[in-house]
C-alpha positions as CSV (number, residue, x, y, z in Angstrom):
1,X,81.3,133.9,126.1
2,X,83.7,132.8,124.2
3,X,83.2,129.8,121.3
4,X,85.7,126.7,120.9
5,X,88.1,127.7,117.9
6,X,87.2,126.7,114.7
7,X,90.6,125.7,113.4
8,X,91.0,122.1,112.5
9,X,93.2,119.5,114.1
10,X,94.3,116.8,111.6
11,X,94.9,113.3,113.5
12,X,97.4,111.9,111.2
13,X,101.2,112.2,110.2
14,X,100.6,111.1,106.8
15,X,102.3,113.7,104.8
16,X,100.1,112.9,101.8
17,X,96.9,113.6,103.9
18,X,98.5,117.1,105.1
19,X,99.3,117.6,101.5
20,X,95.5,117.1,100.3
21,X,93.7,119.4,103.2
22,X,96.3,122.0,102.9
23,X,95.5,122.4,99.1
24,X,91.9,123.0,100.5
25,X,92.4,126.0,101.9
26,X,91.8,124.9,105.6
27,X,94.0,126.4,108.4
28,X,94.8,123.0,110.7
29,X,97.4,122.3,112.6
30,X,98.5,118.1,113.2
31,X,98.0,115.9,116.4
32,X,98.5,112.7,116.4
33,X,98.0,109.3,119.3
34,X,99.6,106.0,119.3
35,X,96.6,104.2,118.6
36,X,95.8,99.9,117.6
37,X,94.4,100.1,114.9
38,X,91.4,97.8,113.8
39,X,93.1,95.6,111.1
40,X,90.0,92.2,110.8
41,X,86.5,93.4,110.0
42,X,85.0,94.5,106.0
43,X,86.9,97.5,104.3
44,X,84.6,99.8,105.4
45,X,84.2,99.2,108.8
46,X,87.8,98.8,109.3
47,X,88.5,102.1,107.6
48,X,85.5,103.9,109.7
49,X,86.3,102.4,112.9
50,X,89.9,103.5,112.8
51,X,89.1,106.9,111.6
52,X,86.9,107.2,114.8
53,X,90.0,105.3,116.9
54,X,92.2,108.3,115.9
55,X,89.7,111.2,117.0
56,X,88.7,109.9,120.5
57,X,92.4,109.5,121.1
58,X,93.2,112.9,120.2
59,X,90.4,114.2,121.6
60,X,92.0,113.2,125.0
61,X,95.0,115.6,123.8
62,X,93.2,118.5,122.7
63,X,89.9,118.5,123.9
64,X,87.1,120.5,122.9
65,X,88.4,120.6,119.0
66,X,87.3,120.0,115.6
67,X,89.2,117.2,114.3
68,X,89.2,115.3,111.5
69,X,90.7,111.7,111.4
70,X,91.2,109.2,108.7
71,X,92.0,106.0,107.5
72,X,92.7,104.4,104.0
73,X,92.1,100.6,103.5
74,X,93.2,98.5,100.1
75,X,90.3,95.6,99.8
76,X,91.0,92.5,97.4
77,X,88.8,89.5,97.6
78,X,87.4,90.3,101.2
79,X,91.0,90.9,102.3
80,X,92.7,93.9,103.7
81,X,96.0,94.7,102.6
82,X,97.6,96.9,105.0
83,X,101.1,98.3,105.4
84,X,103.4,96.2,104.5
85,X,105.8,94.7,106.9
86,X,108.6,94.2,104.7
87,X,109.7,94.7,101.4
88,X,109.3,91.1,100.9
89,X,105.9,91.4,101.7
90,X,105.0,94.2,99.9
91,X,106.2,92.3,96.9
92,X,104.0,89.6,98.1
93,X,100.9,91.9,98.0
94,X,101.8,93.7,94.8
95,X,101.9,90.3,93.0
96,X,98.4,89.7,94.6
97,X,96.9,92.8,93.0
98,X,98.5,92.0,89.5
99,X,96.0,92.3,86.8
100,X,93.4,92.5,89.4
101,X,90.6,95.3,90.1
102,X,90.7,96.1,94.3
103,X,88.8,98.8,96.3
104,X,90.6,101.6,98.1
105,X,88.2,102.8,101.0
106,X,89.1,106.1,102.9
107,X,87.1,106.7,106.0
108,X,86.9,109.9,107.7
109,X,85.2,111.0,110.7
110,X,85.0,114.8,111.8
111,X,84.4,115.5,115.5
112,X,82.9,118.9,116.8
113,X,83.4,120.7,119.5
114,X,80.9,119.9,122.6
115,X,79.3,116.2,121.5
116,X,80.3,112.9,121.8
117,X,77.8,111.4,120.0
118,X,77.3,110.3,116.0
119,X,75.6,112.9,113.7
120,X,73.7,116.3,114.6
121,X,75.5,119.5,114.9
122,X,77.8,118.5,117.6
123,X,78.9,115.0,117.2
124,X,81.3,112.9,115.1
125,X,80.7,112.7,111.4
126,X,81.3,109.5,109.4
127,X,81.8,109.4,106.1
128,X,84.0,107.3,102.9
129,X,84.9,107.5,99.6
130,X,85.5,104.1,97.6
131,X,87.5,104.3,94.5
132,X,87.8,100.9,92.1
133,X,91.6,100.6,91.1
134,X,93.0,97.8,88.4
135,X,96.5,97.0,88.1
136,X,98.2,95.8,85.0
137,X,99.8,92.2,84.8
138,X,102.7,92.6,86.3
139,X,106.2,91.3,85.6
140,X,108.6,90.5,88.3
141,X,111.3,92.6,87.0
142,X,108.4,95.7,87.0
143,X,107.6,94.7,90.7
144,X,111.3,94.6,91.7
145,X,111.4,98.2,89.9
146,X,108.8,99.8,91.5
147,X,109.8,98.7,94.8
148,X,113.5,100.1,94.4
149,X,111.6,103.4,93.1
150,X,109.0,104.0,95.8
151,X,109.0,103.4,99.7
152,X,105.6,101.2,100.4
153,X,106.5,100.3,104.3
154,X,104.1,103.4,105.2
155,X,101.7,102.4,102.1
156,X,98.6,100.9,102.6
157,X,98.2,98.0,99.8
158,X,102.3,98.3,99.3
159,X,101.8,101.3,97.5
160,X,101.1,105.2,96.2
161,X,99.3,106.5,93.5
162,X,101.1,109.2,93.3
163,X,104.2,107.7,92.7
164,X,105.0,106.2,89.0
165,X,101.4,104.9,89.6
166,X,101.6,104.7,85.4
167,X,103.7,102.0,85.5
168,X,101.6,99.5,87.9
169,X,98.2,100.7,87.4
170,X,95.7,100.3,83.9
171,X,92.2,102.5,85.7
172,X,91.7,104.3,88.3
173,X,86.9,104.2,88.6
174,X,86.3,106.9,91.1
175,X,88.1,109.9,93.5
176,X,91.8,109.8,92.9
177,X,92.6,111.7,96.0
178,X,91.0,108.9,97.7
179,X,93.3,106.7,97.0
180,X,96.0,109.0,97.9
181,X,94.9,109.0,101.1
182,X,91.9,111.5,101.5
183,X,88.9,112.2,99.5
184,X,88.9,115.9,99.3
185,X,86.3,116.0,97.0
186,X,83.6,114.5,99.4
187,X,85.2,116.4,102.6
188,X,85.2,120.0,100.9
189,X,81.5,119.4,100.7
190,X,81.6,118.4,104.5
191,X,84.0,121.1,105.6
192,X,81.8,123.6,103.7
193,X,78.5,122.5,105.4
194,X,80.2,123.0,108.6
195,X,81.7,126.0,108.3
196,X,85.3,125.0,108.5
197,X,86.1,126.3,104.7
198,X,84.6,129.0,103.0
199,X,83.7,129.1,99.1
């Protein structure tokens, strides 16, 4: 009898997100689905729900798998800020957050091999990080900066971090990796309950 491999399957092509559970330690290889994603709905629920989205459609690749699948939301005022379709609109939202405190939401959900269902040994896992960031006031001349400096189309909230984040942001209250895209910090814990990454 042989068991369903343990190595992980990533469903995302987010680069930063392949970055952040390679520097883990976790062998995993990428798959990803064209999938709609849930874009009305609370931060949360949006970010779960398309984290689960991802894994049942890659589940219909793979099969059997572990997989782990994620989503990152940017929350202001009850509204979601996704990518931006333009750099017009990414100006649009980066004026929005000026000087403003918003919540970046990552949630995750990891699938085992064998179950379909939520929770227990063999189902799908849910679970978030929320991180409070604040921007400083913005002028127009550092928006039209930032946006020549950094590509936001693929950005969640119009943009990274990671990325001269010193010169838009004033605090960052919580997991910085969430906001880059994954929060390692709560999914090492997972990972290591689960047996996917040893101490």
């Amino acid at each position: 009898m042989t068991s369903a491999p343990r190595q992980l399957i990533l469903a995302s092509g987010s680069p930063r997100r392949r970055e952040l559970l390679g520097a883990l330690g976790v062998p995993f290889e990428v798959v990803t689905a064209d999938v709609r994603e849930l874009t009305m709905g609370d931060g949360l629920g949006v970010a779960l729900g398309n984290a689960r989205i991802k894994v049942a459609a890659v589940r219909e690749i793979v099969g059997e798998r572990w997989i782990l699948g994620a989503d990152t939301v940017v929350a202001l005022d009850g509204r979601i800020l996704g990518k931006p379709a333009s750099l017009a609109q990414a100006a649009e939202f980066i004026r929005m957050l000026s000087g403003r405190a918003h919540d970046v939401i990552t949630g995750c959900a990891l699938a085992a091999p064998g179950g379909h269902g939520s929770g227990g040994p063999t189902g799908t896992e849910t679970f978030y990080a929320r991180t409070r960031v604040t921007f400083l006031p913005l002028s127009e001349e550092t928006i039209a900066r930032y946006l020549a400096a950094v590509h936001v189309l693929d950005k969640a909230g119009a943009y990274a971090l990671q990325q001269h984040g010193d010169w838009i942001i004033d605090r960052v209250e919580g997991s910085r990796t969430n906001v880059i895209g994954l929060p390692t910090e709560i999914l090492k814990k997972v990972l290591l309950r689960r047996g996917l990454l040893h101490s």
